[in-house]
C-alpha positions, -999 to 999 in steps of 0.1 A, spaced: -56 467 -788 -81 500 -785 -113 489 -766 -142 489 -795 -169 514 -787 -201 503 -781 -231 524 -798 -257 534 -771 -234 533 -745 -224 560 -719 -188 563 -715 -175 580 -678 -141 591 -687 -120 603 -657 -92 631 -665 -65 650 -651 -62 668 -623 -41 689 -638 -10 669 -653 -20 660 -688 1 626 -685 -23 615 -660 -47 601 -678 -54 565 -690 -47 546 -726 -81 533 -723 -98 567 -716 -78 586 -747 -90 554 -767 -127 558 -755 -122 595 -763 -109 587 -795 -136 566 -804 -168 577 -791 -194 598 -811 -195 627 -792 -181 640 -757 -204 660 -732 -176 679 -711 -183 703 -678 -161 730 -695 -153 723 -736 -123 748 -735 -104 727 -707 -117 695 -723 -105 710 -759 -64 718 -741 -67 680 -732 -79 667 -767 -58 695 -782 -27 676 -765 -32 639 -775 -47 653 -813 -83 643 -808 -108 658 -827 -146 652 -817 -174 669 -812 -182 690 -778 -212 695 -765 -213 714 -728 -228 697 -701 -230 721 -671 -251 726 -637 -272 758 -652 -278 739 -686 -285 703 -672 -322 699 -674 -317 708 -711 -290 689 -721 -300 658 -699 -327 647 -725 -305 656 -752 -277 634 -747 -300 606 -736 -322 613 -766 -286 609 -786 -278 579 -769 -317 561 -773 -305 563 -812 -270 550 -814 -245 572 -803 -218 568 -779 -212 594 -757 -186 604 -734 -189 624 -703 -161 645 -691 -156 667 -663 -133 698 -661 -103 673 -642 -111 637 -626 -137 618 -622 -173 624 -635 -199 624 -611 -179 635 -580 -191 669 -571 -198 681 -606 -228 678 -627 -220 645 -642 -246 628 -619 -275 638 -634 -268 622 -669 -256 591 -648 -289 587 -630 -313 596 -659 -291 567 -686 -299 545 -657 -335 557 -656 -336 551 -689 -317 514 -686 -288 527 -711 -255 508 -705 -230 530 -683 -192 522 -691 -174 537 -658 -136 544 -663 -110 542 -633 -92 574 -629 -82 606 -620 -97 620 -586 -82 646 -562 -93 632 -533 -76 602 -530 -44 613 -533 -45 636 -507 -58 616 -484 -30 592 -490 -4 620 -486 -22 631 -456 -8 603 -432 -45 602 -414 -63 571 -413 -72 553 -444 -89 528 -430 -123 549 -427 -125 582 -440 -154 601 -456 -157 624 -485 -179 655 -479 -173 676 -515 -180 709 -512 -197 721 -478 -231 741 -490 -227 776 -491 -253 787 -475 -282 768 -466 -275 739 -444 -243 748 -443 -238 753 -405 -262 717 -400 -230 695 -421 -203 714 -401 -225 707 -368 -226 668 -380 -192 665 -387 -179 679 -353 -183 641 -337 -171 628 -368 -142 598 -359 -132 591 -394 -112 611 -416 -127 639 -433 -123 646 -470 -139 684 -485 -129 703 -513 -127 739 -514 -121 770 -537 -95 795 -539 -128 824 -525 -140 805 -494 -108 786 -482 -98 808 -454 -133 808 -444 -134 775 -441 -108 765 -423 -117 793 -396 -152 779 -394 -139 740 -391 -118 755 -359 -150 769 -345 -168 740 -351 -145 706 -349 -119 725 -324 -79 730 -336 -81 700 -354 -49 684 -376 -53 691 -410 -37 690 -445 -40 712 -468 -35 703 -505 -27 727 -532 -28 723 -572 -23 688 -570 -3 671 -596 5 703 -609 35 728 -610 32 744 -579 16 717 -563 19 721 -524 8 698 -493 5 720 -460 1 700 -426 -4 714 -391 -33 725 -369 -53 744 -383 -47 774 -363 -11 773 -375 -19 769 -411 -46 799 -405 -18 821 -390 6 818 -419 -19 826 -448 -1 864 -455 31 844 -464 12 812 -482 -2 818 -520 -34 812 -520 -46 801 -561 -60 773 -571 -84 745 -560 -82 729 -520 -82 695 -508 -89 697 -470 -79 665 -454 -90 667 -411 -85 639 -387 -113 624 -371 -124 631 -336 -110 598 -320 -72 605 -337 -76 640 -323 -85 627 -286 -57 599 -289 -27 625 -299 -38 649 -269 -38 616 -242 
């Protein structure tokens, strides 16, 4: 039975990482049946609905256009509309723009309808074979500013350590984690759930030293072990 869609209501709608079958009954339903869907990207969003034959109305919903479309969408929702929020793959609100229409329909006490889903994190640190028991999620490191202050941070950090990274800065990256956390075990992730989807393991000197041969497109998962693993393999 298709989950009726309350008017009023914001709906967080996770979606793929990048295999189209990835995706929930309940979230196509939602996406069936809301008034309107506010996605990061409307051409990815429109391959998805494309796929599953949805037709609704886009409306973008990025980090340059935000404090526009912020009072928009909640002005939409104040009188009666449902809404969706999509990002370009996974789950709204995890280092994309989705948090700011999350915090202001709070703000604003509108219902939030939060759908389990999709997220590239999770899967990688479950392939990873580092500690699940405590890890933490970083996102994307700052580019510049304040930039060498997290890596500083996160050189005594004992639990695992999640960030995500593009195809332009990975190599820098992982050369700046080895000057700042040391030749630490790593994992690599690749276009996850996807074609060519690849998981990389080793220190992070090795991984470093085989880049000529690796391909390097996509989007990154960088999975580290935590200070205390580190010490324990080396005793």
């Amino acid at each position: 039975m298709a989950e009726e869609i309350i008017h009023g209501r914001l709906y967080v709608v996770p979606t793929p990482i990048g295999n189209l079958d990835d995706i929930t009954l309940r979230a196509l339903n939602v996406l069936k049946g809301v008034d309107i869907i506010a996605a990061e990207d409307t051409r990815t969003t429109k391959i998805l609905l494309d796929h599953y034959g949805i037709e609704k109305p886009l409306l973008s919903f990025y980090s340059h256009n935000e404090q526009v479309r912020v009072p928009q969408i909640i002005q939409r929702l104040k009188n009666g509309d449902s809404v969706a929020i999509v990002s370009d793959a996974g789950t709204p609100g995890i280092s994309d723009p989705a948090y700011s229409i999350i915090a202001a329909s709070i703000e604003n006490e509108i219902t939030i309808v939060p759908l389990p889903g999709p997220t590239a994190f999770v899967p990688a640190l479950i392939a990873s074979g580092f500690s699940t028991h405590e890890f933490v999620f970083e996102g994307f490191l700052p580019h510049k500013k304040g930039r060498r202050t997290k890596l500083e941070r996160l050189k005594g950090e004992e639990r695992t350590i999640i960030l995500y990274e593009s195809v332009h800065r990975i190599e820098k990256t992982l050369r700046e984690l080895m000057e700042y956390l040391g030749d630490r075990d790593v994992m690599v992730a690749r276009e996850l759930t996807k074609k060519f989807e690849e998981l990389i393991r080793g220190k992070i000197s090795t991984i470093l030293a085989s880049f000529d041969s690796l391909i390097i497109k996509g989007e990154f998962v960088i999975v580290i072990s935590g200070k205390a693993a580190t010490v324990n393999e080396e005793e």
